[in-house]
N, C-alpha and C positions, 0 to 999 in steps of 0.2 A: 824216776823221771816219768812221766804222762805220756804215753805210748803216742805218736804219731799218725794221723790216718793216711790213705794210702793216697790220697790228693795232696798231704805235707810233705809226703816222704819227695813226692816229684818235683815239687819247688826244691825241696833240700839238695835233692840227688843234684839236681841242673846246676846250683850254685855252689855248689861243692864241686863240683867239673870244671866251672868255669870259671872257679879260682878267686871271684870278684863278683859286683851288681850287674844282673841284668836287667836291661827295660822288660816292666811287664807283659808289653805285646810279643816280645820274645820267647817270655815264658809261654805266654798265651800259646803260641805257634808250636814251641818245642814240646809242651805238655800234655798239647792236645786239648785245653781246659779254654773255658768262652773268657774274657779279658775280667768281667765280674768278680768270676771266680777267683781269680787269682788275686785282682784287688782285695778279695776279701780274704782268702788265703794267709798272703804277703800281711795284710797287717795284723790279723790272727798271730801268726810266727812272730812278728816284731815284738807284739805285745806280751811274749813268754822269753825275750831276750834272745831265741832261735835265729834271728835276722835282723842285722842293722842298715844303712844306707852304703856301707862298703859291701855287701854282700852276708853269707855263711859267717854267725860266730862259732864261737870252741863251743857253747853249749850248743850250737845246731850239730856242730861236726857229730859232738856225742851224743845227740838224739838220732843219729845216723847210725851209729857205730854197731848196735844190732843187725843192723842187716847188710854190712860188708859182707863181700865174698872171702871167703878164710883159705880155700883151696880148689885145686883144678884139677880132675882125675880125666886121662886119655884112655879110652879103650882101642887097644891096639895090637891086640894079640894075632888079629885073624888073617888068612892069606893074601887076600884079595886078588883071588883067581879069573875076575875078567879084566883084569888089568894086565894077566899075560902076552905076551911075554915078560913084560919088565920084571913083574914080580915074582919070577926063577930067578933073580938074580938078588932081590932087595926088597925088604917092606913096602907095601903100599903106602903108609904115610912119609917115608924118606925118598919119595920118589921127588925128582927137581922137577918144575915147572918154571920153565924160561929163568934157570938159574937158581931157584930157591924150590928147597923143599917143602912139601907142603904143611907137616907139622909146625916147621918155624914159624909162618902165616902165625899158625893158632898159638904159639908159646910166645911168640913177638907181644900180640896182643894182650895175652896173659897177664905178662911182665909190665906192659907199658898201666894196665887197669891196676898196678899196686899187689896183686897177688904173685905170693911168692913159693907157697906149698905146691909144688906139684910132684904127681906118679904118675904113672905109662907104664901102664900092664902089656907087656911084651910074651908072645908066644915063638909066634912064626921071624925064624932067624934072629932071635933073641940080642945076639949079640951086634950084631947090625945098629943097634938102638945107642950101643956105646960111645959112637961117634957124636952123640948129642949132647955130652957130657964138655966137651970142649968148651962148647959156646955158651950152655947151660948147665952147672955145675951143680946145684941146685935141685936137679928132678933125681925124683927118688924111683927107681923103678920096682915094678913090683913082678912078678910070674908066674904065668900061667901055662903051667907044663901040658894041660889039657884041652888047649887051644883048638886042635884038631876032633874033639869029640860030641862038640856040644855048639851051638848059638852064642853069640856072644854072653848071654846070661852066668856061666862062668867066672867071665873075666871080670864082670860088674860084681859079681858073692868074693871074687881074690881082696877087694876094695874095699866091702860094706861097711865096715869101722871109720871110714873118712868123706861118706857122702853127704855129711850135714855142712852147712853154708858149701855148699860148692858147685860150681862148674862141672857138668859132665858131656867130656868129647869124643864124638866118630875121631881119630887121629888122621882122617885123610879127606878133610876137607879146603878148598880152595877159598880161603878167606880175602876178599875180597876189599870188605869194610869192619876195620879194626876197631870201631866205634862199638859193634856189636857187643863187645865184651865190658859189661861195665862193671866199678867196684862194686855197687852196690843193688840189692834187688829185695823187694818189698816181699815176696811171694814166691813160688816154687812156679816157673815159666818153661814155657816149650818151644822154639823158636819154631815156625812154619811159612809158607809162603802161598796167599792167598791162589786158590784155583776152583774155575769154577765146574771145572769134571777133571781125574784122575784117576789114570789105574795103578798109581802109585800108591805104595804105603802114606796116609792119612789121617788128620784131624777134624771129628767133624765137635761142632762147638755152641753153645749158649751161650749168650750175655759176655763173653770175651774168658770163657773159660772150656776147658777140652770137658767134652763128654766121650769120648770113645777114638781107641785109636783103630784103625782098619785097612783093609788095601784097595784100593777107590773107591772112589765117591765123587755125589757132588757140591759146589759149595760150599767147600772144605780146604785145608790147611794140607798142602804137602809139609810131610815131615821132615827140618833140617835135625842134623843132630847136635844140638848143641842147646842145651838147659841146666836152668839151676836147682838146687833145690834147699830149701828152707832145711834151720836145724830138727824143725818136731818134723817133717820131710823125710828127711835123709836118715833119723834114726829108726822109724818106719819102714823105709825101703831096705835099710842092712835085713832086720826078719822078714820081711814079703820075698828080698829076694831067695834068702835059705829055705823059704816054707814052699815057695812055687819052684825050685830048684828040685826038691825032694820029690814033687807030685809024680805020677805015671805021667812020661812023654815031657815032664815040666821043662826040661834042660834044651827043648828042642826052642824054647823061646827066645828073643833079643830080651835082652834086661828092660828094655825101655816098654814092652808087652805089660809086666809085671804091675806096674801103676798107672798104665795105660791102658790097658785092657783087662788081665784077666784078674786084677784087685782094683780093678777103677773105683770104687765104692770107697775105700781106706782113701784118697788121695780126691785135694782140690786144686788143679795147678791150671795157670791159664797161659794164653794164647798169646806168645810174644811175635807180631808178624813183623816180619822181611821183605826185602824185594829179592826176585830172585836172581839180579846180577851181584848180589849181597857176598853170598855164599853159594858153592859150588862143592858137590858130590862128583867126582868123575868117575863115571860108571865101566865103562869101556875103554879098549886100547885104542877106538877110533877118535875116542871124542879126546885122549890124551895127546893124539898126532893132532889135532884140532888146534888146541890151543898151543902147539910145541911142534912146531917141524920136526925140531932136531930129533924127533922119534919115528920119523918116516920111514928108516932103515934099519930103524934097531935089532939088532938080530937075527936080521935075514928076515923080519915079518915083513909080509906082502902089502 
């Protein structure tokens, strides 16, 4: 089949979501793409049998079919010590917010996007994670006994064999907008949230692709954690992360450093932006009493 460009791939994705036709000026809107475009698009597609007036055919679906998401790996192993006190008791991503935890957010969404592979690299209170088997029977966990020794770049080398077409999650983020997670994705992406100064960890970017990732800047993308990455991607990243793993001090890196930084040269991935009521990092135990009363008293914290 006649590979798709990445202005196809976005007509395809949107009607293939939306299960039926939509009006062009919809597309228009959703796609980001001027009405022309799309007119000219739309009957390109028709004209290779890709698209009829009911929407998506079977041969669209399967000029899609390459770039579904095949799996979702959680990184989850680590403490998350300023989330103290809760987290002497429980993982940071099983912690509830206003009744649900916050991994379920990310595996709700997982599930509802058609992907069904998923692992949770579990370090810190390992067994704790068990309980997520009930609901999700499904996730395959993985372990990482050295949780405690190293940056997360570890628990991303326990994985390296399953990072192609996949999703790769912080496990303790406050998902927000479930939309985020779609089945399918053209390119290897990095989810960020426009800012125009931060002293946060950072994307600064060209043309809607990352050039470097760093800890403020301005003009630039805060870093959410939540990207995909492409199969010639991800089989890429399984060696870059063993080879910067090995290096002197290598192990002191986040995984996500690795083709962000200190191998940005090996990798083309671009700039998927957000808003930032989208998705949510809870950093601290005040901002968790924030959004949650019910943590006002926990444990005798003041």
């Amino acid at each position: 089949m006649t590979p798709i460009s990445k202005k196809e791939f976005q007509i395809l994705a949107l009607l293939a979501e939306a299960k039926t036709s939509l009006p062009q000026r919809q597309l228009a809107a959703k796609g980001g793409l001027s009405l022309g475009t799309v007119n000219k698009l739309v009957r390109g597609l028709a004209e290779r049998g890709l698209l009829s007036e009911l929407g998506i055919t079977s041969a669209g679906l399967a000029a899609l079919e390459p770039y579904r998401v095949r799996r979702a790996v959680f990184i989850a192993a680590g403490f998350g010590s300023r989330l103290a006190p809760v987290t002497l008791d429980i993982p940071k991503p099983l912690i509830s917010v206003n009744g649900k935890r916050l991994i379920d957010g990310l595996l709700d969404a997982v599930l509802a996007a058609g992907i069904k592979e998923i692992y949770i690299v579990r370090g810190y209170k390992a067994e704790a994670f068990d309980a997520l088997l009930e609901k999700y029977p499904m996730i395959r966990f993985v372990e990482n006994p050295a949780y405690g020794e190293a940056n997360n770049i570890l628990s991303a080398l326990c994985v390296k064999d399953v990072l192609s077409n996949a999703y790769i999650f912080d496990a303790d983020l406050l998902l927000r907008n479930p939309a985020l997670i779609a089945p399918y994705h053209y390119e290897s992406n990095f989810l960020g949230v426009y800012a125009e100064r931060t002293d946060d960890w950072c994307f600064t970017t060209r043309g809607g692709y990352i050039l470097e990732e760093r800890r403020g800047g301005l003009d630039c993308y805060q870093v959410i954690g939540i990207s995909y990455w492409s199969e010639e991607d991800g089989r890429k990243l399984a060696g870059d992360l063993a080879k910067v793993a090995a290096m002197p001090g290598g192990r002191e890196n986040y995984w996500e450093q690795v083709p962000m930084a200190v191998l940005k040269e090996n990798y083309h991935v671009a700039i998927r932006p957000c808003r930032a009521e989208d998705v949510q990092e809870i950093d601290t135990f005040s901002e968790l009493k924030a959004l949650d009363p019910s943590y006002e008293n926990y444990g005798g914290a003041p």
